[in-house]
C-alpha positions in Angstrom: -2.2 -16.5 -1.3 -5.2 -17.5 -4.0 -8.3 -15.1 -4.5 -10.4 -17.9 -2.6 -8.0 -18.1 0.3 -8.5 -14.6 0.5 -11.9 -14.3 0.4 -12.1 -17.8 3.1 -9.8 -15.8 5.8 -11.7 -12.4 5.6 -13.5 -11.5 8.5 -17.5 -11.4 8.5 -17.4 -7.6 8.0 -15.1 -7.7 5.2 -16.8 -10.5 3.3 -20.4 -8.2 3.9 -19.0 -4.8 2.8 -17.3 -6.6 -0.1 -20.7 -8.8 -1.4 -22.6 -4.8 -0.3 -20.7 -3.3 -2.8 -21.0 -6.0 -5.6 -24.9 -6.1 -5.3 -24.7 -2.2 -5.4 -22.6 -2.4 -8.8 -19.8 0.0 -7.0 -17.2 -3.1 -7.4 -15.9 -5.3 -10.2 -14.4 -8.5 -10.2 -12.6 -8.8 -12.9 -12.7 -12.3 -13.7 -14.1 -12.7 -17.0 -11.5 -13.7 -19.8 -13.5 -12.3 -22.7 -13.5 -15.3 -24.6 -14.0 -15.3 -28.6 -17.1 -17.5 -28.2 -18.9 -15.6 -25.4 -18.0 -12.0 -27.1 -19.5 -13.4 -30.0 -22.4 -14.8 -28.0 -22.7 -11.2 -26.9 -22.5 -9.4 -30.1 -25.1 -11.6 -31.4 -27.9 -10.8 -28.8 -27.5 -14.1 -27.2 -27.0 -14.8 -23.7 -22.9 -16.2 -23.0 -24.2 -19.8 -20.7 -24.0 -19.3 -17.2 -21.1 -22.4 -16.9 -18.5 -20.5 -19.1 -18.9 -17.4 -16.7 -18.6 -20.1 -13.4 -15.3 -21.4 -15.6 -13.9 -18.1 -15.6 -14.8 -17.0 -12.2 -13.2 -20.1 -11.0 -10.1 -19.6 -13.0 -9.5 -15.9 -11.0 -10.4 -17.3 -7.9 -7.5 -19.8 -8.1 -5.0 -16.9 -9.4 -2.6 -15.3 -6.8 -4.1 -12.5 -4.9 -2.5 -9.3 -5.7 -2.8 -5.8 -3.5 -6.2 -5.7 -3.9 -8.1 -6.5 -0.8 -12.0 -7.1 -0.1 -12.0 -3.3 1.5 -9.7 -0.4 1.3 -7.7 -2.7 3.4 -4.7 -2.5 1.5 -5.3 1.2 0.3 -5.2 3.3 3.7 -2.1 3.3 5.7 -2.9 2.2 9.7 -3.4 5.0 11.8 -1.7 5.1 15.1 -1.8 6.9 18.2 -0.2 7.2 21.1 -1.6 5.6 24.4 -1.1 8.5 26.7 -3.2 10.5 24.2 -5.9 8.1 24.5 -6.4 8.4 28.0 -6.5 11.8 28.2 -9.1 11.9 25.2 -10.9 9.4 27.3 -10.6 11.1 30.2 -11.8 14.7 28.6 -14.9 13.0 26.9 -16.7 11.4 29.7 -16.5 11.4 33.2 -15.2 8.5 35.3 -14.2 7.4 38.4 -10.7 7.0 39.6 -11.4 3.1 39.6 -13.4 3.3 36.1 -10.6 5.4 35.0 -7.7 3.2 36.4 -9.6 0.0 34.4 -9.8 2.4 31.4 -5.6 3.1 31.9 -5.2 -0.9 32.4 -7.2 -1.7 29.5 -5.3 0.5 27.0 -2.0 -0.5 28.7 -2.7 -4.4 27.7 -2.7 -3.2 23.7 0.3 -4.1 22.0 2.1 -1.2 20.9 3.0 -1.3 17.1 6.2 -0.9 16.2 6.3 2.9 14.4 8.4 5.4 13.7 7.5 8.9 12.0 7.8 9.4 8.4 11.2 11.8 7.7 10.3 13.9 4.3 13.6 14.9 2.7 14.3 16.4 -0.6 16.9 15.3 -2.6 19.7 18.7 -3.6 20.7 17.8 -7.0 23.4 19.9 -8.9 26.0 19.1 -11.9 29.9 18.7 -11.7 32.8 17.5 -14.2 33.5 14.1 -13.4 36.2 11.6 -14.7 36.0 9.0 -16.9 39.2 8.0 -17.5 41.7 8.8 -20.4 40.9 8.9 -24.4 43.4 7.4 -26.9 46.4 10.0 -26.3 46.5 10.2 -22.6 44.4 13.5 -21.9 41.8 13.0 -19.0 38.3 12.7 -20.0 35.3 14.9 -18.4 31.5 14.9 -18.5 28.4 16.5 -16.7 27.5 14.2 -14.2 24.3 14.7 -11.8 24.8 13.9 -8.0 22.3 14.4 -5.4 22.4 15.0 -1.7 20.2 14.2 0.8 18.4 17.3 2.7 18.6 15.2 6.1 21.5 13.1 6.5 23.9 14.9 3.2 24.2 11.4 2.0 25.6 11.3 -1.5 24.1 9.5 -4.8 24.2 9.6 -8.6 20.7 8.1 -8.3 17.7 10.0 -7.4 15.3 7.2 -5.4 12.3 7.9 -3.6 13.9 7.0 -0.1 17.2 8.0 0.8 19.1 4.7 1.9 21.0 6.0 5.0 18.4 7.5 7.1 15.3 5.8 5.2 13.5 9.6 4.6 10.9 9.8 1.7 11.8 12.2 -0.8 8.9 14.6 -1.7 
């Protein structure tokens, strides 16, 4: 998806917060290419023409949009909650009738449950051990420290220390 494609599918409240924080100086576009003539411009005390800056702002706008979002979209995880938990911190905040609370129940039933599970945080249990790697020139078995891990959840085995373990899928702190 292109910068401008991004910008064109926001939703009204994301385009305002975004063009909020631009006329407040808190974000930066980084579009500009720094261009020899325009730094020069700059270093000079003159003023770089308004086209080359609408040049380079269209150039970003046409680039692929990376993680960056409009908001802290893409920088907060979703939280979710459970439904039953709703209701009964619905029902504990304000006090309803059995038919208002029966619409309340029916409204919260009709939201799509995400598809979640909880995160498993594993560590990984590393320790050394001969291991063989083959024969040398006469016939004698060759050994050398090797470094295997295994997983605090699941006792999976690996020479490679990742961040998830790739049986049961827990993050490694």
């Amino acid at each position: 998806m292109k910068r401008y494609e991004q910008i064109i599918s926001a939703s009204v409240e994301e385009l305002a917060r975004f063009l909020v924080r631009l006329s407040e100086n808190e974000g930066e576009l980084n579009y500009c290419r720094n261009l020899p003539e325009c730094m020069a411009m700059a270093d000079s005390g003159g003023e770089i023409p308004q086209e080359k800056c609408v040049g380079c702002m269209m150039r970003w706008l046409k680039e692929e949009a990376t993680a960056e979002r409009l908001e802290e979209r893409g920088k907060q995880m979703p939280e979710y909650i459970a439904k039953g938990k709703a209701k009964e911190a619905v029902d504990f905040a304000v006090e309803l009738s059995k038919s208002e609370y029966d619409m309340m129940c029916d409204a919260i039933n009709q939201i799509p449950a995400a598809d979640v599970a909880p995160v498993v945080h594993g560590r990984w249990k590393g320790w050394i051990t001969p291991a063989f790697y083959g024969l040398d020139d006469f016939g004698e078995p060759i050994y050398r420290d090797a470094t295997f891990y295994r997983c605090s959840i699941c006792s999976r085995k690996s020479a490679i220390k990742e961040k998830f373990c790739p049986s049961c899928g827990a993050m490694m702190d």
